[in-house]
NUDRENZA-128217 format. One record per residue (C-alpha): residue number from 0; residue in one letter; y, z, x. Coordinates in steps of 0.05 Angstrom, whole numbers, m for minus. Each point is the difference from the previous one (the first is absolute). Example, Ala and Ser with C-alpha at 12.3 -4.5 7.8 and 13.67 -1.06 7.14 Angstrom:
% residues 2
<node resi="0" resn="A" py="m90" pz="156" px="246"/>
<node resi="1" resn="S" py="69" pz="m13" px="27"/>
//
This chain:
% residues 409
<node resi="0" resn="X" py="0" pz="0" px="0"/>
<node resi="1" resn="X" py="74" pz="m17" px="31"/>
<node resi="2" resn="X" py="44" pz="58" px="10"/>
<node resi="3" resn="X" py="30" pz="32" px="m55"/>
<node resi="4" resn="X" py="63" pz="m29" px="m22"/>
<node resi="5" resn="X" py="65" pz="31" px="m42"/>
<node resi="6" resn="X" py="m35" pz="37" px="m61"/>
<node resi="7" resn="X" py="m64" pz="m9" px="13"/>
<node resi="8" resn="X" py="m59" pz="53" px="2"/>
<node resi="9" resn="X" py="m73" pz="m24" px="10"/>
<node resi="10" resn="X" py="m53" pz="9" px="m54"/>
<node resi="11" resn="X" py="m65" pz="m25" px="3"/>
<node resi="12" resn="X" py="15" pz="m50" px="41"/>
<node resi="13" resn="X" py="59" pz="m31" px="m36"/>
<node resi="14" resn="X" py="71" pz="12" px="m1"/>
<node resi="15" resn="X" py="40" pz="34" px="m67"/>
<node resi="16" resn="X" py="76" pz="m7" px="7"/>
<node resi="17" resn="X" py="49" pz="63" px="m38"/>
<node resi="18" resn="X" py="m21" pz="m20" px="m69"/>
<node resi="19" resn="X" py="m70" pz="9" px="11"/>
<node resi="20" resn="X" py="18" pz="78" px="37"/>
<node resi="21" resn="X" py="43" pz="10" px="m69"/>
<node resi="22" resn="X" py="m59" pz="m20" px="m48"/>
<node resi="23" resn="X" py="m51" pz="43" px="46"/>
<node resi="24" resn="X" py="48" pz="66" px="5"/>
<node resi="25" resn="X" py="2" pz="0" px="m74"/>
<node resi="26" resn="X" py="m72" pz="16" px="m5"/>
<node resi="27" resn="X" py="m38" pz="65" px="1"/>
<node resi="28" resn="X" py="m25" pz="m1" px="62"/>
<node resi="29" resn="X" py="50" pz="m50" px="32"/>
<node resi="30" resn="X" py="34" pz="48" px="52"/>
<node resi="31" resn="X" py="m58" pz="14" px="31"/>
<node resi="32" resn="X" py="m31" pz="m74" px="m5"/>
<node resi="33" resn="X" py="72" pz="m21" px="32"/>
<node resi="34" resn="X" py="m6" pz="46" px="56"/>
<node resi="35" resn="X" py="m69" pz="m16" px="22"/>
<node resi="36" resn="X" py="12" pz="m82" px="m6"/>
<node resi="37" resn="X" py="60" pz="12" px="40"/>
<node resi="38" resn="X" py="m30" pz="53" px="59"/>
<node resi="39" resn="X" py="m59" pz="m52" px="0"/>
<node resi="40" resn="X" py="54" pz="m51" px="20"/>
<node resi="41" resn="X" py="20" pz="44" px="55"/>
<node resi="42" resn="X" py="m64" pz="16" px="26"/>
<node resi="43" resn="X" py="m10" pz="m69" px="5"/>
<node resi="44" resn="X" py="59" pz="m10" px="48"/>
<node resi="45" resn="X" py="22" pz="m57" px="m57"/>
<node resi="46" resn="X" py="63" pz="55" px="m25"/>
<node resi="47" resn="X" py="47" pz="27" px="39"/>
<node resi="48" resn="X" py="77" pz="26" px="m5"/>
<node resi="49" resn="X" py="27" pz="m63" px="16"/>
<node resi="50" resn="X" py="m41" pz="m45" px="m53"/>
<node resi="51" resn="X" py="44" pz="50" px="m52"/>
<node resi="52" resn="X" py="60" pz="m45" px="m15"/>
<node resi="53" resn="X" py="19" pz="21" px="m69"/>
<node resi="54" resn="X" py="6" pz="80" px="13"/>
<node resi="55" resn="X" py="44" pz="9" px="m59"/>
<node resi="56" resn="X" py="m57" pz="m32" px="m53"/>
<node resi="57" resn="X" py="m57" pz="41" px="34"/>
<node resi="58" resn="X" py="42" pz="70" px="0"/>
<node resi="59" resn="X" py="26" pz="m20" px="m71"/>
<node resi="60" resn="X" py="m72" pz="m19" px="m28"/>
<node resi="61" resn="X" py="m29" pz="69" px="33"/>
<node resi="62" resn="X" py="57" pz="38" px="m36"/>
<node resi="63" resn="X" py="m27" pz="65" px="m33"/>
<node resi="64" resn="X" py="m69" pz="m17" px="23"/>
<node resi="65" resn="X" py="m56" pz="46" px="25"/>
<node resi="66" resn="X" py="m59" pz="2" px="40"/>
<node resi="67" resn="X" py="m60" pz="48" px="26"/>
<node resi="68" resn="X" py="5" pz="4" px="76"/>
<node resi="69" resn="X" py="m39" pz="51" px="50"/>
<node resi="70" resn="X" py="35" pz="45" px="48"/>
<node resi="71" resn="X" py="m24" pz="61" px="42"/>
<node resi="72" resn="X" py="29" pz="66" px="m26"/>
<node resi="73" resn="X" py="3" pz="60" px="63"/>
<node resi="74" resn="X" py="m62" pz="11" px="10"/>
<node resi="75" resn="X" py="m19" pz="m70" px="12"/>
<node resi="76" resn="X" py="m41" pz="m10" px="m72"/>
<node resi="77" resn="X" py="18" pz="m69" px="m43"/>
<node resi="78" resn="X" py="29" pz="5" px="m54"/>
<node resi="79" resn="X" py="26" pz="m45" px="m59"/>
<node resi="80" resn="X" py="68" pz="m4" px="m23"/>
<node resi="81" resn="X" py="43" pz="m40" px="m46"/>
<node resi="82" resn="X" py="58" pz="m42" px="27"/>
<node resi="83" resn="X" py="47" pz="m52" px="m12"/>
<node resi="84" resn="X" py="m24" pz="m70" px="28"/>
<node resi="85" resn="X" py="47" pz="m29" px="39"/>
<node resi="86" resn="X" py="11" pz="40" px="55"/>
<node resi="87" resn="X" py="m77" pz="m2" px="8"/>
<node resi="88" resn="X" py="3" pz="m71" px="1"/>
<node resi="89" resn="X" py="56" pz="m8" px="51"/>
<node resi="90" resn="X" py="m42" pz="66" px="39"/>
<node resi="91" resn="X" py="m60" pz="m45" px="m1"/>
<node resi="92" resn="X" py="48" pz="m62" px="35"/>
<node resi="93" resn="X" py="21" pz="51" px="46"/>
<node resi="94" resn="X" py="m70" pz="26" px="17"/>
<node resi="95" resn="X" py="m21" pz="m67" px="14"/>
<node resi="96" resn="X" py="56" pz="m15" px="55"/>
<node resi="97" resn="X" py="m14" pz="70" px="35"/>
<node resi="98" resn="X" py="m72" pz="m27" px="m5"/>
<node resi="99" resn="X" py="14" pz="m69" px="28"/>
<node resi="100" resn="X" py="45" pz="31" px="57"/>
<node resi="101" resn="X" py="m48" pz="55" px="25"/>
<node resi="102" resn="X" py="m66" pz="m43" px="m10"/>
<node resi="103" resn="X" py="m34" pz="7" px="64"/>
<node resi="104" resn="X" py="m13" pz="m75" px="13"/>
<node resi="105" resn="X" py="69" pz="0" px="m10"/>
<node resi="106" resn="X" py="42" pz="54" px="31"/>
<node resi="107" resn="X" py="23" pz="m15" px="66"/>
<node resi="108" resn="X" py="24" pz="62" px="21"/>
<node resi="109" resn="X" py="m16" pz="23" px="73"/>
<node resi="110" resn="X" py="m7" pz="75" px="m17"/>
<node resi="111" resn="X" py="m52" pz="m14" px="m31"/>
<node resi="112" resn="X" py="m35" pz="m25" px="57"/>
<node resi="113" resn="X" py="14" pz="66" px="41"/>
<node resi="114" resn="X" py="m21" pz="54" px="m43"/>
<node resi="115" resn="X" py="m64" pz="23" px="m41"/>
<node resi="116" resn="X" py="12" pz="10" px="m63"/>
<node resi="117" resn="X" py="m31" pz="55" px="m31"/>
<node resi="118" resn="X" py="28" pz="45" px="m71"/>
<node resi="119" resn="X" py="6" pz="78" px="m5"/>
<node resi="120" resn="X" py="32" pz="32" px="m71"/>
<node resi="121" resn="X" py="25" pz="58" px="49"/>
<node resi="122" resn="X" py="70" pz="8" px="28"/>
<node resi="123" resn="X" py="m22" pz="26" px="65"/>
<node resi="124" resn="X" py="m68" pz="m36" px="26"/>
<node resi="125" resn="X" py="m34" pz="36" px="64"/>
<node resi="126" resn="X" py="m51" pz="m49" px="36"/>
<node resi="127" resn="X" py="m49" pz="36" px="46"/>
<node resi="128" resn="X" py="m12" pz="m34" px="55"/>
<node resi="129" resn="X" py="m69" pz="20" px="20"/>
<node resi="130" resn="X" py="m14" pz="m23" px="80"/>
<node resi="131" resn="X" py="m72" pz="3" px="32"/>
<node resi="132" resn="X" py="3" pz="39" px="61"/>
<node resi="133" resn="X" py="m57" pz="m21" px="52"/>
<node resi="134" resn="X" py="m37" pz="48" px="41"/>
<node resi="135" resn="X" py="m7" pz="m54" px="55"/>
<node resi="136" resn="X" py="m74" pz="13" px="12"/>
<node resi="137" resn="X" py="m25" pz="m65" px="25"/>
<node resi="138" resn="X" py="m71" pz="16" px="m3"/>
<node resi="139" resn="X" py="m48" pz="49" px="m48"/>
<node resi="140" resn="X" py="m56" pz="15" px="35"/>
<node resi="141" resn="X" py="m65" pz="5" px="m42"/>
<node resi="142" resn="X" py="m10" pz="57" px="m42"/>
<node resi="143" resn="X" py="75" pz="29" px="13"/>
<node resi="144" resn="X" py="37" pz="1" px="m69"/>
<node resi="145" resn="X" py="51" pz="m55" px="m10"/>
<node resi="146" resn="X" py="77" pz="20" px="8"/>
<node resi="147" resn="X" py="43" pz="4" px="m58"/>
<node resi="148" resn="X" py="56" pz="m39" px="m7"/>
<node resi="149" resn="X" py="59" pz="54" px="m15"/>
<node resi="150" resn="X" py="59" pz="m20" px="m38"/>
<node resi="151" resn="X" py="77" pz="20" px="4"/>
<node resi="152" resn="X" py="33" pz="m2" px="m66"/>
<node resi="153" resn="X" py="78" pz="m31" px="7"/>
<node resi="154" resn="X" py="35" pz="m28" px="m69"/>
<node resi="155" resn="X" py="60" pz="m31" px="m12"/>
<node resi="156" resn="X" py="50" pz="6" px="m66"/>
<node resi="157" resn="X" py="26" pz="m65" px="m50"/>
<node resi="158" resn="X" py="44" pz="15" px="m34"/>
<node resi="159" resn="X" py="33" pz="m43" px="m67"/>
<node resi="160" resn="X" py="61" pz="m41" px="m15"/>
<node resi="161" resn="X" py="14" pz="m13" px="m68"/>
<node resi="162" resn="X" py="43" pz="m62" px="m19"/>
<node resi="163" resn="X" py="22" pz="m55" px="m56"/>
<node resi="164" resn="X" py="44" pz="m44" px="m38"/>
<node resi="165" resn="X" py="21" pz="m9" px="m62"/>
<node resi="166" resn="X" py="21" pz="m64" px="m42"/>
<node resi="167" resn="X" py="41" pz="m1" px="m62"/>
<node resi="168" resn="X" py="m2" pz="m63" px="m52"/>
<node resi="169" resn="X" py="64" pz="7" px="m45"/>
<node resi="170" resn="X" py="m1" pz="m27" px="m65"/>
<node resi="171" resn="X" py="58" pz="m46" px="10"/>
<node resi="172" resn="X" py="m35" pz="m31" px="56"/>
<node resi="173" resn="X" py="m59" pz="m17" px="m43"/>
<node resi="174" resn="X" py="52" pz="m21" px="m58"/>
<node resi="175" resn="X" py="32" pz="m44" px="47"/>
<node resi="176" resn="X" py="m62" pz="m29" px="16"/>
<node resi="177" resn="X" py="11" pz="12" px="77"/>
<node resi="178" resn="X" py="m63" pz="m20" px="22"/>
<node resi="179" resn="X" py="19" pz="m10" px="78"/>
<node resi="180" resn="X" py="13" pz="71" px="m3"/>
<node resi="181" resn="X" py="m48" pz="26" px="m35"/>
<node resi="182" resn="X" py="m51" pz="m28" px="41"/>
<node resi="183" resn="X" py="30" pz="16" px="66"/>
<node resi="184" resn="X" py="6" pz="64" px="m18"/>
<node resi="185" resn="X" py="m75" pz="9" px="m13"/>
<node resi="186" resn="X" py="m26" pz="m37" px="61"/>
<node resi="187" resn="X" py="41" pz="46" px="42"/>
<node resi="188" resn="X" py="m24" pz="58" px="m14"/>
<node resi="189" resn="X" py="m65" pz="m1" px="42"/>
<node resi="190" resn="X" py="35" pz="m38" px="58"/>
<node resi="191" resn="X" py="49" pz="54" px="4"/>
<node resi="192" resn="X" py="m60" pz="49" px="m1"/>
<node resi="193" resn="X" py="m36" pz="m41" px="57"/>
<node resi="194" resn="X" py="56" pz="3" px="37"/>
<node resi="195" resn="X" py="4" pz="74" px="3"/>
<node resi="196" resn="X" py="m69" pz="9" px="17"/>
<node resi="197" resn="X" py="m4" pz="m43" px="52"/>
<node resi="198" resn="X" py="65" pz="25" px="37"/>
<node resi="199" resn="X" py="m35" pz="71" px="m22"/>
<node resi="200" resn="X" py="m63" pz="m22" px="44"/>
<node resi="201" resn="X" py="37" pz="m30" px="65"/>
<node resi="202" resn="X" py="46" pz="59" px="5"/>
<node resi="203" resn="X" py="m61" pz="45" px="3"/>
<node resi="204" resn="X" py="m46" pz="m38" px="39"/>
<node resi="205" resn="X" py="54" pz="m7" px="57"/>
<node resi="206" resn="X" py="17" pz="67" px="m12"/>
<node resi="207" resn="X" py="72" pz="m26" px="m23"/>
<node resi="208" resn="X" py="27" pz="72" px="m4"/>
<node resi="209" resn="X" py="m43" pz="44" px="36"/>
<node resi="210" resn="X" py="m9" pz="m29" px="68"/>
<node resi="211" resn="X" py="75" pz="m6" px="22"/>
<node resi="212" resn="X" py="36" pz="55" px="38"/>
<node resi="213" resn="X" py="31" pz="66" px="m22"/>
<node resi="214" resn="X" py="m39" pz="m25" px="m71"/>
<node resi="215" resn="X" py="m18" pz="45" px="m65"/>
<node resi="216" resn="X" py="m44" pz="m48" px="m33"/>
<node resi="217" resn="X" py="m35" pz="m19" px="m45"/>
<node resi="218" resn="X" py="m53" pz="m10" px="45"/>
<node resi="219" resn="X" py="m64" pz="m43" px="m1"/>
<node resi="220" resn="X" py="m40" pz="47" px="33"/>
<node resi="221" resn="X" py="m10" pz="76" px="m27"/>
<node resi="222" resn="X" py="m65" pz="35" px="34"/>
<node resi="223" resn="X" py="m11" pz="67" px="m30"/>
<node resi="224" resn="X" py="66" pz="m25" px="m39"/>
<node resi="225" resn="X" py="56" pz="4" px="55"/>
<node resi="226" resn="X" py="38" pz="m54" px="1"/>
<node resi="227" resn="X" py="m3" pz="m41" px="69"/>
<node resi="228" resn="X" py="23" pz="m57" px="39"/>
<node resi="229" resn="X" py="m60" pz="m41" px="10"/>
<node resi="230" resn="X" py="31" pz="m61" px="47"/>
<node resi="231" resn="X" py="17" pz="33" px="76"/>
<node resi="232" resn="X" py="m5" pz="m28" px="73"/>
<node resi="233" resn="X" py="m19" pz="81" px="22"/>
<node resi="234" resn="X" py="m70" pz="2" px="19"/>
<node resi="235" resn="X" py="m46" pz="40" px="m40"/>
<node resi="236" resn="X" py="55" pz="m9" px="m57"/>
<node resi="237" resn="X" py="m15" pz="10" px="m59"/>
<node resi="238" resn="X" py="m63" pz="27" px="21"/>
<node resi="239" resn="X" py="m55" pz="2" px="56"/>
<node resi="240" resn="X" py="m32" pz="m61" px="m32"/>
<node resi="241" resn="X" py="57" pz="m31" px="25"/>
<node resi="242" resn="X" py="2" pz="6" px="79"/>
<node resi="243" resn="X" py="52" pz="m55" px="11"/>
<node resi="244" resn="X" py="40" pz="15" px="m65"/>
<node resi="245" resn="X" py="1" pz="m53" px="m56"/>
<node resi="246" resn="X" py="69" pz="m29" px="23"/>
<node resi="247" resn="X" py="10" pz="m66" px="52"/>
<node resi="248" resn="X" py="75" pz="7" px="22"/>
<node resi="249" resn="X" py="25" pz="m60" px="33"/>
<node resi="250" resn="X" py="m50" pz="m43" px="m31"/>
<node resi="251" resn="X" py="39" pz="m55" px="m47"/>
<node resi="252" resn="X" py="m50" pz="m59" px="m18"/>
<node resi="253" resn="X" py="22" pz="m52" px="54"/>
<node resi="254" resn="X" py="m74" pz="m24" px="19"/>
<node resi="255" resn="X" py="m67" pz="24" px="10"/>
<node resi="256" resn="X" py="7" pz="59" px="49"/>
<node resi="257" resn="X" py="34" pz="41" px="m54"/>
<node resi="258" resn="X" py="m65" pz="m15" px="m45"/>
<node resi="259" resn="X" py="m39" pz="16" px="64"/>
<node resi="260" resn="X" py="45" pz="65" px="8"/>
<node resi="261" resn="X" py="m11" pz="22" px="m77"/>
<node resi="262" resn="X" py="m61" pz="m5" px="3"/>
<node resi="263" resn="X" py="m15" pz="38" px="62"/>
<node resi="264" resn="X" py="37" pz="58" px="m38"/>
<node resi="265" resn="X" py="m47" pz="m12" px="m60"/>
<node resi="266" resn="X" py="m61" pz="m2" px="36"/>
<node resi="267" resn="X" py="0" pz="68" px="37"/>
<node resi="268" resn="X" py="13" pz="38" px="m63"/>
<node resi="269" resn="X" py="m57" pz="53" px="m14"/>
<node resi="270" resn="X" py="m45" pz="21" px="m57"/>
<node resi="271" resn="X" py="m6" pz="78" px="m17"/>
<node resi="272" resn="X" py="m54" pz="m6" px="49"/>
<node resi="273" resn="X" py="44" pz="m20" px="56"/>
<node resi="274" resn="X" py="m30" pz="m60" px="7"/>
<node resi="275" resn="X" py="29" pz="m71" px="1"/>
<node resi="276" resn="X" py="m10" pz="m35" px="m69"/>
<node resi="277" resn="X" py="m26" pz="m75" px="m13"/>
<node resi="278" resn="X" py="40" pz="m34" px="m38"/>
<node resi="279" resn="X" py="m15" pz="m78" px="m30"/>
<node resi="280" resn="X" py="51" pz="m44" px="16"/>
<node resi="281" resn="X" py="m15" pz="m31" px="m60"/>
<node resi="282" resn="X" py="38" pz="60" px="m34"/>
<node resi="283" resn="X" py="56" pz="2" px="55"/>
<node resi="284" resn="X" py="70" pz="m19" px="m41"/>
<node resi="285" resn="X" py="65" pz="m23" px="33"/>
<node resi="286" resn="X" py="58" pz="12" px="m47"/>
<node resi="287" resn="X" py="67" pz="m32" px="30"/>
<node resi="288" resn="X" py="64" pz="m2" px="m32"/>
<node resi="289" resn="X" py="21" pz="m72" px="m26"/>
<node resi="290" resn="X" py="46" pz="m16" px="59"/>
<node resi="291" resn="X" py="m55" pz="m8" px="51"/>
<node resi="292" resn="X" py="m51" pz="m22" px="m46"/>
<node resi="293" resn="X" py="4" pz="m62" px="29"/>
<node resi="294" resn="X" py="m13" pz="15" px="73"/>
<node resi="295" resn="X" py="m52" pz="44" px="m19"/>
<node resi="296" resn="X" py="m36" pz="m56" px="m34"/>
<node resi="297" resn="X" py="7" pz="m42" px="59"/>
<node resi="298" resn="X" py="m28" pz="55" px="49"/>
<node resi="299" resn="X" py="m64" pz="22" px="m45"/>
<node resi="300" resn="X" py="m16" pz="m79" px="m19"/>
<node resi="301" resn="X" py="6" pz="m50" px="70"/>
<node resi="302" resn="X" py="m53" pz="10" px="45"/>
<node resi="303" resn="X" py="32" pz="2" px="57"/>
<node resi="304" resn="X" py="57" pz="45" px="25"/>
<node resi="305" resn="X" py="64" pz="m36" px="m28"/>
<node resi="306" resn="X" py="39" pz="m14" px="61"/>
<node resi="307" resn="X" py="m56" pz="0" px="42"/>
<node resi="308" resn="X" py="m38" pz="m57" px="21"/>
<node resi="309" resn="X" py="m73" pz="m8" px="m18"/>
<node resi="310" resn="X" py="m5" pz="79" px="m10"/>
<node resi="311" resn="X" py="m48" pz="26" px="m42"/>
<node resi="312" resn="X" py="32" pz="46" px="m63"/>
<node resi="313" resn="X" py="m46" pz="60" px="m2"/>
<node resi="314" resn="X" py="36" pz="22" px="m64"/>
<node resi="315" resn="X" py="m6" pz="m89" px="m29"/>
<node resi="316" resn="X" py="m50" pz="m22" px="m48"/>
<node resi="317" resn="X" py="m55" pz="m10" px="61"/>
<node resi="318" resn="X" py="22" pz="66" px="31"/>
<node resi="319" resn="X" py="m39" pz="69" px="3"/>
<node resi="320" resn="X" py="59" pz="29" px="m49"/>
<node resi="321" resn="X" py="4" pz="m45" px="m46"/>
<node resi="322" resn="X" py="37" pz="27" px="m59"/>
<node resi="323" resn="X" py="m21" pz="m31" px="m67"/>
<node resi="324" resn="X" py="53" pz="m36" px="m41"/>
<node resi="325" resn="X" py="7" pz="42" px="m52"/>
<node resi="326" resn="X" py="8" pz="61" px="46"/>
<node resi="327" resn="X" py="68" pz="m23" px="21"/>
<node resi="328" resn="X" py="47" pz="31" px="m51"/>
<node resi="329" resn="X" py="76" pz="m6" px="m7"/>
<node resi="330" resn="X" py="57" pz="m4" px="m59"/>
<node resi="331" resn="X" py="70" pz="m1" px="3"/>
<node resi="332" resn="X" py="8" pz="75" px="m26"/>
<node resi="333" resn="X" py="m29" pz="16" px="60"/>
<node resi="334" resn="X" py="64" pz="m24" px="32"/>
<node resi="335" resn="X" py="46" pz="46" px="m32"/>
<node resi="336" resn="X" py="m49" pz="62" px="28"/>
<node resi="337" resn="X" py="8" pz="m34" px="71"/>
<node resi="338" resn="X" py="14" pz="m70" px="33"/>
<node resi="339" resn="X" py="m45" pz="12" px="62"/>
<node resi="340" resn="X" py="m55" pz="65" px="m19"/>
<node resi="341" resn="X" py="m61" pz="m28" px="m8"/>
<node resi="342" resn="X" py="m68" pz="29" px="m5"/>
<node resi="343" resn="X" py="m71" pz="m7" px="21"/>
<node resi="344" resn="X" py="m66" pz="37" px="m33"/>
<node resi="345" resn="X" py="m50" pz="7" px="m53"/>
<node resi="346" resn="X" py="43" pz="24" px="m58"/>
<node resi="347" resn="X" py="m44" pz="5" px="m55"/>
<node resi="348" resn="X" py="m44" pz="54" px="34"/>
<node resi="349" resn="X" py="58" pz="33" px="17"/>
<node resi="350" resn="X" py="48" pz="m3" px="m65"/>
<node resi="351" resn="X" py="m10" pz="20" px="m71"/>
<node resi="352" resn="X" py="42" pz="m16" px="m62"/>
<node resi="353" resn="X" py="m13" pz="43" px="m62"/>
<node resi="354" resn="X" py="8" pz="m14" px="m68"/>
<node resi="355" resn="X" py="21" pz="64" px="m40"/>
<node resi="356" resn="X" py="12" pz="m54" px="m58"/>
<node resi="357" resn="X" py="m19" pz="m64" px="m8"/>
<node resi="358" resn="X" py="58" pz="m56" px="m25"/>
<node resi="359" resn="X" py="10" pz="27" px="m69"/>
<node resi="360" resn="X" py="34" pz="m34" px="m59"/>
<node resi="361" resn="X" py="38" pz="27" px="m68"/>
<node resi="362" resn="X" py="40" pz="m35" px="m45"/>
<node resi="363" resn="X" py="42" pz="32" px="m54"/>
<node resi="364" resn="X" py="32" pz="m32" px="m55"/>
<node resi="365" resn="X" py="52" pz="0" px="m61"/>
<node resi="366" resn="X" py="m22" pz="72" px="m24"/>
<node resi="367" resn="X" py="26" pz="25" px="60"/>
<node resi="368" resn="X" py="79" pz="42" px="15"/>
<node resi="369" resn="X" py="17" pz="m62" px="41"/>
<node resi="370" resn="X" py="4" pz="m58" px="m54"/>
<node resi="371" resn="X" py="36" pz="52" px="m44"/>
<node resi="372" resn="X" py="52" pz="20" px="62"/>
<node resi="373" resn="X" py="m4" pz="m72" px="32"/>
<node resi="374" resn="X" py="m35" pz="m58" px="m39"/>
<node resi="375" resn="X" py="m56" pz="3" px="54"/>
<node resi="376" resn="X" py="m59" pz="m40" px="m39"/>
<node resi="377" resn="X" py="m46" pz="2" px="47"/>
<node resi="378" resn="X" py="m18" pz="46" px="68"/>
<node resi="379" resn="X" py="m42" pz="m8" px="44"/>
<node resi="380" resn="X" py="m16" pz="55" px="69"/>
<node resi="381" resn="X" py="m53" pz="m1" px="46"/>
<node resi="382" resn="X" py="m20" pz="52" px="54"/>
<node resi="383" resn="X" py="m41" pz="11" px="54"/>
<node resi="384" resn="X" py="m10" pz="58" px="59"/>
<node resi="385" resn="X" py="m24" pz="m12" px="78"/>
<node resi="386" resn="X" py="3" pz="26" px="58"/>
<node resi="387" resn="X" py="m31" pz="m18" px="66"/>
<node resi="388" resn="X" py="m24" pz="45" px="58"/>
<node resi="389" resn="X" py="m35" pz="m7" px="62"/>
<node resi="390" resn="X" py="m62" pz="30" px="13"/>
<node resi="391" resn="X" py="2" pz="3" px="69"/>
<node resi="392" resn="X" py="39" pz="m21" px="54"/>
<node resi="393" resn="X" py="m41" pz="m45" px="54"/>
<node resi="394" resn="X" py="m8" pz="m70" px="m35"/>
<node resi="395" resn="X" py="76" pz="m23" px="3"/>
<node resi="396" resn="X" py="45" pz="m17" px="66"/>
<node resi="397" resn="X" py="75" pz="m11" px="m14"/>
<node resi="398" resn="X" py="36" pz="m43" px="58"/>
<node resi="399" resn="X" py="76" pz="m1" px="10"/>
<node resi="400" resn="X" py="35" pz="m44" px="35"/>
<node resi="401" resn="X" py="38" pz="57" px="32"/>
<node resi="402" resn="X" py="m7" pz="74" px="6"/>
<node resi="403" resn="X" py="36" pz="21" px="m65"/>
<node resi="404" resn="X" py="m36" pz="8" px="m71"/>
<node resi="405" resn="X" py="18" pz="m63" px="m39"/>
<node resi="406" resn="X" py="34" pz="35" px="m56"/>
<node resi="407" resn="X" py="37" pz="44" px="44"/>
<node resi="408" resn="X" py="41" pz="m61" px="31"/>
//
């Protein structure tokens, strides 16, 4: 079926223009039959806000009309409630653009890429980190009992960020028939809402706030929950795990020493054992600002050294640290963090972003204080609440192309 045109709402495979709506509202169960035929356009992917040109007819035609809809009460049952239909039907065009713009095929966001995503209903989430401790015995003779593996118990605290947005539909708008506006307005929302969660994500996992000097947070890290900074060029800073800190100074992305450099740093960090960990280099990430996306590109793809001749690229697609494609990351918010910090690591081991709530939608209409106070017909809010910590500190390098934290300068 072609896309749904001006007044149009699918049924059965056929088209019924505003007449057709009129005839089926008048009957008993018409509401309700209205609402399904036009979700089940939605679901489809055939409706959406902008196929709504004549938003005066459809919020005229709705008028005093009601339908059943399902919402969670406090203590997270369903339950059934009675409520006028066209802010449901606009809510369900709205639902389906925060659908299309977070859809996982879809989203192109790069915090997503850094993070594992995980939910928690709590405010304050502790993570108990629970690392093996070896005896080192390389040998059990026979009949000697076999060591235990003992265990010390760290954790580390997420906590919760609660956000939103609200949009308002006047009733003059709709009158007007101002569709342009209308629709912009509703396809907004979850861009907006992207855009806060992925500014949300880079902050954290770059320690935006936490690792610059003379800082109070919020920080990233929070073991035993105290707040600290987890980027620094001291050794054995944060922690032991760290011997050569988790910082590069003087290390801007110029060529492939400085990946050579990072990941010197990255490979003498240390288990709770106080060993040297193994990590893939299939999971390695390199996360550049936009500004020297380009050079990076042309480091970690030629084979050979650029600006050398017939030089084999350790760090090119034939080399020994190869880094896979869609392990370099960059976006131009990362810019407004820092021009020149980039970073080096296995983020997703070593970052966690909560969900205390999920994206959550209401819509309110008419019977409501603000079409009495302001003619709003139709409003629409959705929520959400994330955080991200670390859960340790000896995955990630941070490189500066000079000794002072990036957000200090």
């Amino acid at each position: 079926m072609a896309k749904i045109q001006i007044n149009m709402v699918p049924i059965t495979g056929k088209d019924i223009s505003f007449a057709g709506m009129r005839n089926l509202l008048k009957q008993k169960n018409g509401p309700a039959t209205f609402q399904e035929k036009f979700n089940a356009g939605i679901e489809s992917g055939k409706l959406r806000a902008a196929d709504i040109k004549d938003w005066k007819t459809l919020y005229s035609m709705c008028g005093d009309k009601r339908v059943n809809v399902e919402m969670p009460d406090a203590a997270g049952n369903m339950r059934a409630i009675t409520t006028p239909m066209f802010p449901v039907l606009t809510g369900s065009l709205l639902v389906a653009a925060m659908n299309d713009r977070f859809a996982d095929d879809k989203m192109e966001t790069v915090g997503q890429k850094l993070v594992t995503d995980f939910e928690d209903n709590k405010k304050i989430t502790t993570i108990a980190d629970i690392h093996d401790i070896d005896k080192n015995v390389e040998e059990v003779k026979e009949g000697d009992d076999f060591p235990e593996i003992g265990s010390a118990e760290e954790s580390v605290q997420i906590g919760h960020k609660r956000n939103g947005r609200v949009v308002k539909i006047t009733a003059e708008a709709i009158e007007e028939n101002d569709a342009n506006d209308i629709v912009t307005r509703i396809n907004t929302l979850p861009e907006i809402a992207e855009d806060i969660i992925e500014e949300l994500t880079l902050k954290r996992v770059t320690d935006y706030y936490g690792s610059r000097s003379g800082t109070t947070g919020p920080y990233v890290y929070k073991p035993d929950g105290t707040g600290t900074a987890i980027f620094s060029a001291t050794a054995n800073t944060p922690g032991t795990r760290a011997p050569s800190g988790t910082r590069k100074n003087s290390n801007a992305f110029v060529n492939a020493t400085d990946l050579d450099a990072a990941d010197l740093v990255l490979r003498v960090m240390l288990n709770a054992s106080s060993k040297k960990m193994f990590i893939p280099q299939s999971r390695i990430q390199v996360v550049v600002p936009y500004q020297i996306l380009r050079k990076a590109l042309t480091v970690l793809a030629s084979p050979l050294l650029p600006g050398s001749v017939n030089e084999h690229n350790n760090w090119g697609k034939e080399g020994r640290f190869f880094i896979l494609p869609e392990n370099i990351i960059s976006s131009p918010k990362l810019d407004d963090l820092s021009t020149s910090a980039w970073y080096y690591g296995d983020f997703k081991r070593q970052y966690r972003r909560k969900w205390k709530l999920r994206m959550e939608f209401v819509s309110l209409g008419m019977e409501t204080q603000a079409y009495l106070s302001s003619r709003i017909a139709a409003q629409f809010r959705v929520a959400f609440d994330c955080e991200i910590g670390a859960v340790d500190y000896n995955r990630v390098v941070q490189c500066l192309s000079a000794e002072t934290a990036p957000y200090d300068e």
